[in-house]
mmCIF file of the C-alpha atoms, coordinates in Angstrom:
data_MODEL
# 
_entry.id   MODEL 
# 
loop_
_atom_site.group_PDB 
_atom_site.id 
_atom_site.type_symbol 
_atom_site.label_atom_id 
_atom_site.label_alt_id 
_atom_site.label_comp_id 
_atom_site.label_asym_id 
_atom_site.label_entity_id 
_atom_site.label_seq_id 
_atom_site.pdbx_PDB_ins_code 
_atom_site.Cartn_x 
_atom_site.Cartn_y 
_atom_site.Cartn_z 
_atom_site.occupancy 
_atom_site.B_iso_or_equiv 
_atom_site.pdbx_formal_charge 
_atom_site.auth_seq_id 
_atom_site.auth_comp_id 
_atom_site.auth_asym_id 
_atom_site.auth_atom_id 
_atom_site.pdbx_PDB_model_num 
ATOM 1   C CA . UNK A 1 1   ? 90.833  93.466  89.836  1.00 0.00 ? 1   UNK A CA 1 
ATOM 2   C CA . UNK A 1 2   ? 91.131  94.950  86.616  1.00 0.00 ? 2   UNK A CA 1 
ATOM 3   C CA . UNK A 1 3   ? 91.199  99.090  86.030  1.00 0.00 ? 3   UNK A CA 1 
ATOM 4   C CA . UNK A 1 4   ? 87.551  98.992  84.328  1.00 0.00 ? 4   UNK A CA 1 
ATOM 5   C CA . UNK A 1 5   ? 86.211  97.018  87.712  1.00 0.00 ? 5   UNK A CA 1 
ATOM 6   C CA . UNK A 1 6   ? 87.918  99.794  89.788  1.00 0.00 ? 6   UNK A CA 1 
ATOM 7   C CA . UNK A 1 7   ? 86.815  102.719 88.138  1.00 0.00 ? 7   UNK A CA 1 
ATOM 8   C CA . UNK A 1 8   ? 82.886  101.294 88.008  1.00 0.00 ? 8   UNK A CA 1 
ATOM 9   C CA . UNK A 1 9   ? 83.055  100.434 91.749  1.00 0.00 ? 9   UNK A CA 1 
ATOM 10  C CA . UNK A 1 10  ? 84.393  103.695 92.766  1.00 0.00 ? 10  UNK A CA 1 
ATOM 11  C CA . UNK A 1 11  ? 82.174  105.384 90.411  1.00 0.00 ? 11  UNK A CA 1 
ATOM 12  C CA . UNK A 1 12  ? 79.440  103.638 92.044  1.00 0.00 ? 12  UNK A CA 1 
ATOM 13  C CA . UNK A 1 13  ? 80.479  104.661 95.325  1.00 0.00 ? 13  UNK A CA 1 
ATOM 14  C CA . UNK A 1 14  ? 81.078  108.343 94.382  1.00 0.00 ? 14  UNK A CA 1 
ATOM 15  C CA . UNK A 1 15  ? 77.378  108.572 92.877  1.00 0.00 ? 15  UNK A CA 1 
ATOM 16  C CA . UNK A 1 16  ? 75.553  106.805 95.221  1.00 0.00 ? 16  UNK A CA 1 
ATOM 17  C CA . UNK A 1 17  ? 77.126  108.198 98.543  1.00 0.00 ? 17  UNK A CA 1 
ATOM 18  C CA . UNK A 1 18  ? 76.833  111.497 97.080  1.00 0.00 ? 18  UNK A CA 1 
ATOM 19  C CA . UNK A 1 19  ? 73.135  111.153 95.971  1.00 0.00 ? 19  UNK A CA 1 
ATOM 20  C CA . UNK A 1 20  ? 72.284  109.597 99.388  1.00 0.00 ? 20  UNK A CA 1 
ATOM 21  C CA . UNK A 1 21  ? 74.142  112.408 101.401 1.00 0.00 ? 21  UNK A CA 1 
ATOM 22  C CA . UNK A 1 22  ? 72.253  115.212 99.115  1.00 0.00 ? 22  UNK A CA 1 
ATOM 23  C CA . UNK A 1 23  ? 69.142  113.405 99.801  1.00 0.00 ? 23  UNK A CA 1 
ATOM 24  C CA . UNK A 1 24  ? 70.050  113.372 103.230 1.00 0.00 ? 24  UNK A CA 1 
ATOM 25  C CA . UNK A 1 25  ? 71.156  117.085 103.322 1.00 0.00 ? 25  UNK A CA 1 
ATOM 26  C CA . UNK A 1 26  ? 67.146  118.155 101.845 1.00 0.00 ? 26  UNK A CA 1 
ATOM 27  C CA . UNK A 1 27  ? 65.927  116.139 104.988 1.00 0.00 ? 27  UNK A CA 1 
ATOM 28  C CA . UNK A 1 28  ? 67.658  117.566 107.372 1.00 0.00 ? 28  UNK A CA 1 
ATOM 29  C CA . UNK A 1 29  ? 70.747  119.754 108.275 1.00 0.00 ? 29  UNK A CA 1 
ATOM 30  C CA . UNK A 1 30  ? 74.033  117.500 109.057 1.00 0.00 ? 30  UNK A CA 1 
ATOM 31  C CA . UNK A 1 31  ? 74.407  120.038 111.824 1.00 0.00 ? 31  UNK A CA 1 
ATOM 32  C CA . UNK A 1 32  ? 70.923  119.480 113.120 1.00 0.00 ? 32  UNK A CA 1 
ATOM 33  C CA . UNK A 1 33  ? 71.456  115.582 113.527 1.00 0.00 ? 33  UNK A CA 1 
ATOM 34  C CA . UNK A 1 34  ? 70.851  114.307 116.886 1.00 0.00 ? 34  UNK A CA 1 
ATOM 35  C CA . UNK A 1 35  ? 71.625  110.755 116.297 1.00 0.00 ? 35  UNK A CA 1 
ATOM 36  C CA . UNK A 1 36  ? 68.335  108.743 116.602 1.00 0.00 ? 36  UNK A CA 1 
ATOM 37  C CA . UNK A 1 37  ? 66.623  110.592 118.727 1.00 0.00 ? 37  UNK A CA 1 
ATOM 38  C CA . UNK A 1 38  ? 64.282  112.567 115.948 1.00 0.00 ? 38  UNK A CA 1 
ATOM 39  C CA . UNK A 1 39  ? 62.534  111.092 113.322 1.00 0.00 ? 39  UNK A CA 1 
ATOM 40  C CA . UNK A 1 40  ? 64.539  112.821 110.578 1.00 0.00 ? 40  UNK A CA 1 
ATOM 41  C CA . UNK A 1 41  ? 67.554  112.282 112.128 1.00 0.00 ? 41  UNK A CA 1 
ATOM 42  C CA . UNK A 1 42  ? 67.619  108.197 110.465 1.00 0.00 ? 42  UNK A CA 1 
ATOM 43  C CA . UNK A 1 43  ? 68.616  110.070 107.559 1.00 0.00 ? 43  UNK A CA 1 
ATOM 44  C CA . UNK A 1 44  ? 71.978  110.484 108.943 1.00 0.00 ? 44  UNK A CA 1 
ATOM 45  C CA . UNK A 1 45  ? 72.213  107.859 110.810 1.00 0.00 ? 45  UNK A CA 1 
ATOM 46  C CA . UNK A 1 46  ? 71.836  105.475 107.727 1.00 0.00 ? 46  UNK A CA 1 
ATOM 47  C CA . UNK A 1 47  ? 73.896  108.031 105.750 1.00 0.00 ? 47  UNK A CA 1 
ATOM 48  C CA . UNK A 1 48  ? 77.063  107.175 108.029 1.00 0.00 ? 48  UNK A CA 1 
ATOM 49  C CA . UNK A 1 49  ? 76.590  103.487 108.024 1.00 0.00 ? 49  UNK A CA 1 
ATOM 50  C CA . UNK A 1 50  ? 76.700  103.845 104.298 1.00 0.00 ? 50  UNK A CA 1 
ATOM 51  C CA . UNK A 1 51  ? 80.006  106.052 104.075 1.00 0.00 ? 51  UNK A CA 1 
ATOM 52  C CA . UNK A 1 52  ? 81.841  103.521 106.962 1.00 0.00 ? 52  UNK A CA 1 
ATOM 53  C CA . UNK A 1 53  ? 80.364  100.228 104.939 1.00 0.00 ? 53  UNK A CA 1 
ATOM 54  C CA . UNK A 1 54  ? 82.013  102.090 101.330 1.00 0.00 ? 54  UNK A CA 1 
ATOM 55  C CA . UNK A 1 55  ? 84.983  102.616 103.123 1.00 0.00 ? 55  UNK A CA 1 
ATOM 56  C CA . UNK A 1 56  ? 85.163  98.750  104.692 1.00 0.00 ? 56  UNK A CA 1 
ATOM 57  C CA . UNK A 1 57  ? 85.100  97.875  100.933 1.00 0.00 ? 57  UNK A CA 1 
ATOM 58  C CA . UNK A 1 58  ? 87.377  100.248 100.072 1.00 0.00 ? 58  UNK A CA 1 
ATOM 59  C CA . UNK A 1 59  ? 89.616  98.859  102.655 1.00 0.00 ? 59  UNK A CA 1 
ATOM 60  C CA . UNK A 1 60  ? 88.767  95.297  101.302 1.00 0.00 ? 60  UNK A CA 1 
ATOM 61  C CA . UNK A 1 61  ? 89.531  96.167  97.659  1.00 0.00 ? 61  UNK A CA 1 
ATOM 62  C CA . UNK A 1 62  ? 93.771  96.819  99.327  1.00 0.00 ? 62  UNK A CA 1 
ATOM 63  C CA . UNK A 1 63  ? 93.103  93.339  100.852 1.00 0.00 ? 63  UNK A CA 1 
ATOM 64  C CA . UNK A 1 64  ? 91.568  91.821  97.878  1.00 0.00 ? 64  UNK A CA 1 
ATOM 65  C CA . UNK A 1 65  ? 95.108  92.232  95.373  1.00 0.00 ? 65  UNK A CA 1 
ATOM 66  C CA . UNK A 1 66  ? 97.569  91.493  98.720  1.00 0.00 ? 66  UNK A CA 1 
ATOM 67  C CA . UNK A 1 67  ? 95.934  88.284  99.048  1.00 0.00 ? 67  UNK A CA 1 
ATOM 68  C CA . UNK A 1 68  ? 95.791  85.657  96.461  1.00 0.00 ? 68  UNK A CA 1 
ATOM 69  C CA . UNK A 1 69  ? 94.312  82.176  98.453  1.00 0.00 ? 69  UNK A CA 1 
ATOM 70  C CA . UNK A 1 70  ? 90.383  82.643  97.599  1.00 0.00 ? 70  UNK A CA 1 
ATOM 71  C CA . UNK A 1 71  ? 89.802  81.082  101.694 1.00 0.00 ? 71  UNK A CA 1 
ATOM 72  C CA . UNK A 1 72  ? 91.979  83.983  102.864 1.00 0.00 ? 72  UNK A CA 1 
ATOM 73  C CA . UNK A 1 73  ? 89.282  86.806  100.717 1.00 0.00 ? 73  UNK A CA 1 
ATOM 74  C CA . UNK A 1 74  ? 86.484  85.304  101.830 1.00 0.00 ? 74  UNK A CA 1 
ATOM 75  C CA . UNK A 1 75  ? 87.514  85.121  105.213 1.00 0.00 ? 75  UNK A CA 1 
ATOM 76  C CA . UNK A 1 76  ? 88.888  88.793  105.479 1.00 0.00 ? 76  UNK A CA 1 
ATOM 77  C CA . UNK A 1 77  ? 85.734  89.858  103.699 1.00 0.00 ? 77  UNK A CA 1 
ATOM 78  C CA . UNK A 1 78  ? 83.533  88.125  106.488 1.00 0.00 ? 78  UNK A CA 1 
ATOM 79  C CA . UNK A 1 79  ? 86.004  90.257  109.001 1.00 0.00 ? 79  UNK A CA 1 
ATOM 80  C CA . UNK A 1 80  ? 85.878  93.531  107.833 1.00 0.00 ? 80  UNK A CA 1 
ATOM 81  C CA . UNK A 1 81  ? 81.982  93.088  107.163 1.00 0.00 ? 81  UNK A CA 1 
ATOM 82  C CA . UNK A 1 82  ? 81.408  92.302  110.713 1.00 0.00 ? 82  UNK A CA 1 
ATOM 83  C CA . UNK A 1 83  ? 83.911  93.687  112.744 1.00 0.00 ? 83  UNK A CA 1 
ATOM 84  C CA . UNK A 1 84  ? 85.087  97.064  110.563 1.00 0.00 ? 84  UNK A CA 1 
ATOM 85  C CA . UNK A 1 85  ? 87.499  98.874  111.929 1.00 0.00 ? 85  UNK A CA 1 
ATOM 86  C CA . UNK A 1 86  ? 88.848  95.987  114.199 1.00 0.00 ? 86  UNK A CA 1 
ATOM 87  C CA . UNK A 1 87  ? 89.603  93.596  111.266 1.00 0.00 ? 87  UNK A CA 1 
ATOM 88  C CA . UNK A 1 88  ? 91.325  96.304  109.152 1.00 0.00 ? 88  UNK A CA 1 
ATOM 89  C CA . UNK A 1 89  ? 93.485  96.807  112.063 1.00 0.00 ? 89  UNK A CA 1 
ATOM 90  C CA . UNK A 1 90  ? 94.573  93.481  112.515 1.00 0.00 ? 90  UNK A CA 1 
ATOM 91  C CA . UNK A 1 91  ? 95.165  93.128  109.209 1.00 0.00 ? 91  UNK A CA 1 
ATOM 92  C CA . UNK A 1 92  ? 97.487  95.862  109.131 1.00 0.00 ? 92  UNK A CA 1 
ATOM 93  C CA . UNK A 1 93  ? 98.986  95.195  112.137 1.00 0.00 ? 93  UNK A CA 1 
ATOM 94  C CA . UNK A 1 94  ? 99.620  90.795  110.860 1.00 0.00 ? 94  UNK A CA 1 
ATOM 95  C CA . UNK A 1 95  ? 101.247 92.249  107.641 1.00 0.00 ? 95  UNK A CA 1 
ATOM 96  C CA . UNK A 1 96  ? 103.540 94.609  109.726 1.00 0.00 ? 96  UNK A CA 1 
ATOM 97  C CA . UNK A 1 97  ? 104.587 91.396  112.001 1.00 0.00 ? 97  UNK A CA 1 
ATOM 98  C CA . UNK A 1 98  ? 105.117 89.916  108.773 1.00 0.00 ? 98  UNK A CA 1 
ATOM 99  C CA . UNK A 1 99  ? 107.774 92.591  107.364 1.00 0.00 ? 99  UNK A CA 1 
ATOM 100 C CA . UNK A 1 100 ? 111.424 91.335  107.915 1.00 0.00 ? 100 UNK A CA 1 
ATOM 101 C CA . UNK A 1 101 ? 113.579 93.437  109.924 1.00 0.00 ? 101 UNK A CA 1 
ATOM 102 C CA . UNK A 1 102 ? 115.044 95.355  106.905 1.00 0.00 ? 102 UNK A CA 1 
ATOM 103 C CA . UNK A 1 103 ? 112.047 96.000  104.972 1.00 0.00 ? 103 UNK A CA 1 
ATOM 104 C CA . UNK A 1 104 ? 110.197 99.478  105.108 1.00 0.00 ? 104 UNK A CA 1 
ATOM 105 C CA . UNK A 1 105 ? 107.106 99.439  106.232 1.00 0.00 ? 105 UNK A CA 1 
ATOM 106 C CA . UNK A 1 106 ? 106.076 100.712 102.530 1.00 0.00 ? 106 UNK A CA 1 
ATOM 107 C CA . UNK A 1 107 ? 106.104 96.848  101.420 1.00 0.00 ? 107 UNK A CA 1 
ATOM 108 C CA . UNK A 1 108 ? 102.879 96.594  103.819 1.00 0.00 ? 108 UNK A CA 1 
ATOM 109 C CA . UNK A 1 109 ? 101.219 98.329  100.895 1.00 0.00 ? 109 UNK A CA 1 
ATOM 110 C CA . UNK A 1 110 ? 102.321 96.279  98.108  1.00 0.00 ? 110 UNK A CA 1 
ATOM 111 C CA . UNK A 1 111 ? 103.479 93.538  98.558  1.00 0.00 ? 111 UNK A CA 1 
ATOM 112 C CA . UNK A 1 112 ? 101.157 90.033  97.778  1.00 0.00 ? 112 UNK A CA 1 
ATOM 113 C CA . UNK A 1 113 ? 100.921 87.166  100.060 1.00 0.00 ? 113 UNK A CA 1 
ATOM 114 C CA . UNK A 1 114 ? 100.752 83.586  98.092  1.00 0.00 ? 114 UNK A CA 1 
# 
């Protein structure tokens, strides 16, 4: 992904999960949430799924430059979509398996797969 892309996505993220969380904020009190039990309370409620969706994409942005086989995108994409946290860890924990016995695990984080 090229810097412009980068900047424009996180841009986007910045703006809209600030604008929804101020929204959110003039609804209701973050420390008056109750989950889904009150009516105003979906504010929050949506307001997380928002923040942990930006942050699977976030996640999938790392994933996105380490792997360069379009199948192997798409198919981490559909992961991390579905299963969140659970695909982000087993993706992290395959490209630790994959580290040879003398690398540092620093190569997780750059290092591309062909």
């Amino acid at each position: 992904m090229s810097k412009p892309v980068l900047k424009a996505l996180f841009g986007f993220i910045f703006l809209s999960l600030f604008a929804y969380t101020s929204f959110a904020s003039l609804q209701q009190p973050v420390w008056a949430w109750q989950g889904l039990v009150n009516e105003p309370d979906r504010w929050w409620t949506i307001a997380t799924l928002i923040d942990a969706y930006y942050g699977f994409l976030t996640f999938y942005v790392w994933v996105f430059y380490k792997e360069l086989r379009v199948p192997s995108r798409i198919g981490w994409f559909i992961a991390i979509m579905l299963l969140g946290n659970m695909a982000m860890a087993a993706y992290v924990l395959r490209e630790l398996a994959r580290l040879g016995p003398d690398e540092p695990a620093a190569a997780v984080l750059t290092r591309r797969n062909a």
